[in-house]
C-alpha positions as CSV (number, residue, x, y, z in Angstrom):
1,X,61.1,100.1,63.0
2,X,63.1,103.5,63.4
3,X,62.2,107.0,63.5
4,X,62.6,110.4,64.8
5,X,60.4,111.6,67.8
6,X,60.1,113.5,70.8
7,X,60.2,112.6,74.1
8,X,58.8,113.9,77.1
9,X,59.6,111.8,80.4
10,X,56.7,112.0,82.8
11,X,58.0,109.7,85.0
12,X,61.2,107.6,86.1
13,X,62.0,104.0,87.4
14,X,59.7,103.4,90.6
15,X,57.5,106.1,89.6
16,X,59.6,108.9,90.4
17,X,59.1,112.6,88.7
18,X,61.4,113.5,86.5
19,X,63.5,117.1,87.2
20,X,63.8,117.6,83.7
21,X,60.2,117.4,82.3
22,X,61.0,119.0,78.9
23,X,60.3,117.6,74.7
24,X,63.6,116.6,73.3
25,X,64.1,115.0,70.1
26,X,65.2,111.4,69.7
27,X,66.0,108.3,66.9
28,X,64.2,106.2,68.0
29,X,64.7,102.3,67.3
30,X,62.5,99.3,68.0
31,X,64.9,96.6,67.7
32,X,63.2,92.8,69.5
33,X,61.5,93.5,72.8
34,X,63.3,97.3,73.6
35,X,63.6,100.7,72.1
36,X,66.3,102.3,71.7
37,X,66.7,106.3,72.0
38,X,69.4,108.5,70.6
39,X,69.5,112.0,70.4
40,X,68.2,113.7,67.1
41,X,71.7,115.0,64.8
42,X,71.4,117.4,61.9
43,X,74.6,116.0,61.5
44,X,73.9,112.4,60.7
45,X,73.5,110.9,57.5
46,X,70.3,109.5,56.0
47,X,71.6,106.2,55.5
48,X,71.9,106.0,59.8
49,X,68.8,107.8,59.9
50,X,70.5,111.2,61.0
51,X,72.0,109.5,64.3
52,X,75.7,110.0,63.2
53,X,78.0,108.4,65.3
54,X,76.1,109.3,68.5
55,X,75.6,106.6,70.8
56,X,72.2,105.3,72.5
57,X,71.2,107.4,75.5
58,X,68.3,105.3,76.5
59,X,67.3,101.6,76.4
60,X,63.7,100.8,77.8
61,X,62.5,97.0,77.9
62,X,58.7,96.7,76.7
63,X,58.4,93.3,78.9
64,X,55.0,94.2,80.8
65,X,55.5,97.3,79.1
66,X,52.5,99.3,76.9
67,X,51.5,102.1,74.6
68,X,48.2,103.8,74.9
69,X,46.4,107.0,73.8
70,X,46.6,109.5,76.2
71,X,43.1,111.0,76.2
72,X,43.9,113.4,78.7
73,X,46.5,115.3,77.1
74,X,45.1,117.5,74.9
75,X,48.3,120.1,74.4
76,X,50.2,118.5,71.0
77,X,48.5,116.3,68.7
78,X,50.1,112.9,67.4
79,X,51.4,111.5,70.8
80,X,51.1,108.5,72.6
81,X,52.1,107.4,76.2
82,X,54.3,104.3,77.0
83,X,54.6,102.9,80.4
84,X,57.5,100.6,81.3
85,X,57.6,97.9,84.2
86,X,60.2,99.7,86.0
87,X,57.5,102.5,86.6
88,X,58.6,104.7,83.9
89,X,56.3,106.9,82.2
90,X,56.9,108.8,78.6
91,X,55.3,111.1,76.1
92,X,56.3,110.1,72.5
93,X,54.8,113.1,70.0
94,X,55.5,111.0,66.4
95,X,54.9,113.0,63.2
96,X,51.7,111.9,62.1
97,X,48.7,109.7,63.2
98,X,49.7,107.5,61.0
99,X,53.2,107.0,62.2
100,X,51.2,106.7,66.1
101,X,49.2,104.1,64.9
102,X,52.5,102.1,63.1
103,X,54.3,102.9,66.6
104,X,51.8,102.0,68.9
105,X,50.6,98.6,67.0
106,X,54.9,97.5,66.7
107,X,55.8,98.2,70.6
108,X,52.4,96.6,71.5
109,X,53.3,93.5,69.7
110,X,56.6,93.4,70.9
111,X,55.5,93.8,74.4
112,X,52.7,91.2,74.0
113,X,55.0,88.1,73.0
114,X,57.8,89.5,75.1
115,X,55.3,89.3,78.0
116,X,53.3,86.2,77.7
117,X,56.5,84.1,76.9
118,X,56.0,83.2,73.2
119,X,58.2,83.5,70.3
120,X,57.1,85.1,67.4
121,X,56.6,83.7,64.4
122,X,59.6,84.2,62.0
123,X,58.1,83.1,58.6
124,X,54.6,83.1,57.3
125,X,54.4,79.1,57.8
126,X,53.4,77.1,60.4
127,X,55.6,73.5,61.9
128,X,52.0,71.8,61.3
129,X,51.8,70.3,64.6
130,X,50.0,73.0,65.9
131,X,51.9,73.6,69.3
132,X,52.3,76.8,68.9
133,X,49.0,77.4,68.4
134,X,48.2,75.5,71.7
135,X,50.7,77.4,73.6
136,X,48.4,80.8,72.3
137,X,45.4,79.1,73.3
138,X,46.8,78.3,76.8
139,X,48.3,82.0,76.9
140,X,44.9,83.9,76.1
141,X,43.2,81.4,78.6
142,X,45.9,82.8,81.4
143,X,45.2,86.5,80.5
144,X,41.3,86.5,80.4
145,X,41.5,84.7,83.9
146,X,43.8,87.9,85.3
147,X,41.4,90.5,83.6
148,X,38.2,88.5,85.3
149,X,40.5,89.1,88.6
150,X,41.2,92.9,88.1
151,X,37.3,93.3,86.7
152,X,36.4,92.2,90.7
153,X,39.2,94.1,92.0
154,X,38.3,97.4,89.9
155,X,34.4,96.8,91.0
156,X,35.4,96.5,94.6
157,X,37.7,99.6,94.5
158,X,34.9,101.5,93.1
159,X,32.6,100.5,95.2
160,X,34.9,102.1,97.8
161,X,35.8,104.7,96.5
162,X,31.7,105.6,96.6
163,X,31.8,105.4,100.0
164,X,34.8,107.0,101.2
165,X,33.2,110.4,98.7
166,X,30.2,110.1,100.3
167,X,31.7,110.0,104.2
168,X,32.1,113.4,105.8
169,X,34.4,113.1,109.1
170,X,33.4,115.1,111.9
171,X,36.7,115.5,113.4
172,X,40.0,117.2,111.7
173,X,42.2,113.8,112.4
174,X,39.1,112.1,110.1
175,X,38.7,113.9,107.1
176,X,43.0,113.6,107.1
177,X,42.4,109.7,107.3
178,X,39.2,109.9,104.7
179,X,41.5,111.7,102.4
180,X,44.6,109.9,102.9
181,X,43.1,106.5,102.5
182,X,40.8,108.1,99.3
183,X,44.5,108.9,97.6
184,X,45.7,105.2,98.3
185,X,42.1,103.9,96.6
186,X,42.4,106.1,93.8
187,X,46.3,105.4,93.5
188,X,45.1,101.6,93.2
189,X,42.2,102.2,91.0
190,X,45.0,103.9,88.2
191,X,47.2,100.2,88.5
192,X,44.3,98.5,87.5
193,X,43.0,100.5,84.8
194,X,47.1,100.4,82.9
195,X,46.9,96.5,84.1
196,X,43.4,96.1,82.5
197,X,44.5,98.2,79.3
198,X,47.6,96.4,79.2
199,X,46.5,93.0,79.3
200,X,44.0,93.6,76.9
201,X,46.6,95.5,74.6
202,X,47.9,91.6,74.7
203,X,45.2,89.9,74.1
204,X,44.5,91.5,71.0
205,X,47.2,90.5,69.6
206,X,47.7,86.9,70.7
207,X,44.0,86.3,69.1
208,X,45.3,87.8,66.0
209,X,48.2,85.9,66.1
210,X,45.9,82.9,67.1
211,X,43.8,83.3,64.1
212,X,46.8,83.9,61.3
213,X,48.2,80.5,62.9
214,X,44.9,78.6,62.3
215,X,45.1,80.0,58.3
216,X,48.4,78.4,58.1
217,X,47.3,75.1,59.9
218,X,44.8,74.2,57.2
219,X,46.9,73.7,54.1
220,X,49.1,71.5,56.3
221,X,46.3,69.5,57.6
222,X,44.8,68.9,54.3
223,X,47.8,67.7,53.1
C-alpha cells in the first residue's frame, strides 16, 4: 500500500521529543513489516506516485509496533497515531476516513504477524496439514496469557494510583515524593494501556486469520 500523508513526529527513538514538531508531507510506502517515508514532490510522476527520484528519508519497523485512534487529538480530522518499539511516536493525517481505516487495518496486520513470529499466508489455500493453523492457535494462547498479566498489572496500578490521589503529605519533601512517585505510576499506567491496545490490535487479527485458515481446512479434509 502507498500513499501520500502527513506526518507529525511526536516523539523519537527512546521516547525523546522531537525539536522539530511540525506536519510535513510524505509518500508513504508499506512494503512487508516497515514503512517507508519520502518527502511529498510536485515533481514526481504518477506512475512513482509523485516521489521522483527522491530517496527514502525514513524507515520505521512495525515489529511490536501499532496504529491507534488518537481520541485525544481533536485539532485535524482523518489522523491516526503509530507507535514504534524503539519509542517513537507519529501523527499520520491520511486524506479520508476511509484511507485511515485501509492504513490502520494494513500496518496493524503487518505488525501482528511480524510480532507473533508467523508468516503470512501467500495464497488463498491452505498445505492441509493444518500446522499453521496450530501455530495461530498456540500464538493467540501466548497473547491472551500476557493481556491476563497486564489486566493484574493495570488493576494494581490503579489501585495505586487511588491512593497516592487521595494522600496529602504534611511536609514539603512529601508532597515532592507523592508527586514524583504519582508521575512514575501514571508513566507505567500509559505502557500498559499501548501494551494492552497493542496486543489486542494482534489478537484480532490472528483470530481472523485463525478463522479464514479453518474455511480453507475443510475442503481439504473432506477430500
Amino acid at each position: 500500500m502507498a500513499g501520500h500523508v502527513s506526518r507529525k513526529m511526536e516523539r523519537l527513538d527512546h521516547g525523546r521529543r522531537g525539536l522539530v514538531r511540525r506536519w510535513k508531507g510524505f509518500w508513504m510506502v508499506l512494503s512487508g513489516s516497515r514503512l517507508y517515508m519520502f518527502r511529498a514532490s510536485d515533481g514526481g510522476h504518477e506512475a512513482d506516485g509523485g516521489r521522483g527520484a527522491m530517496a527514502v528519508q525514513t524507515i520505521i519497523s512495525l515489529r511490536n509496533g501499532v496504529a491507534v485512534v488518537d481520541a485525544g487529538y481533536k485539532k485535524y480530522p482523518h489522523v491516526f497515531r503509530i507507535l514504534a518499539d524503539d519509542g517513537s511516536e507519529m501523527l499520520v493525517k491520511a486524506p479520508d476516513d476511509d484511507a485511515v481505516a485501509e492504513w490502520m487495518a494494513r500496518i496493524n496486520c503487518a505488525a501482528a504477524f511480524k510480532s507473533v513470529g508467523v508468516e503470512r499466508r501467500t495464497l488463498e489455500a491452505s498445505d492441509g496439514s493444518g500446522s499453521r493453523a496450530q501455530q495461530l492457535e498456540e500464538r493467540l494462547e501466548s497473547l491472551e496469557g500476557k493481556l491476563e498479566a497486564i489486566d493484574d498489572q493495570l488493576e494494581h496500578r490503579l489501585r495505586l494510583f487511588k491512593q497516592l490521589a487521595s494522600m496529602v503529605p504534611l511536609t514539603r519533601q512529601g508532597r515532592t515524593r507523592t508527586v514524583q512517585f504519582g508521575e512514575a505510576v501514571r508513566r507505567q499506567l500509559t505502557r500498559l494501556y499501548v501494551d494492552e491496545q497493542r496486543l489486542t490490535c494482534y489478537k484480532d487479527v490472528l483470530e481472523l486469520d485463525l478463522a479464514i485458515e479453518y474455511e480453507l481446512l475443510q475442503p481439504a479434509a473432506a477430500q
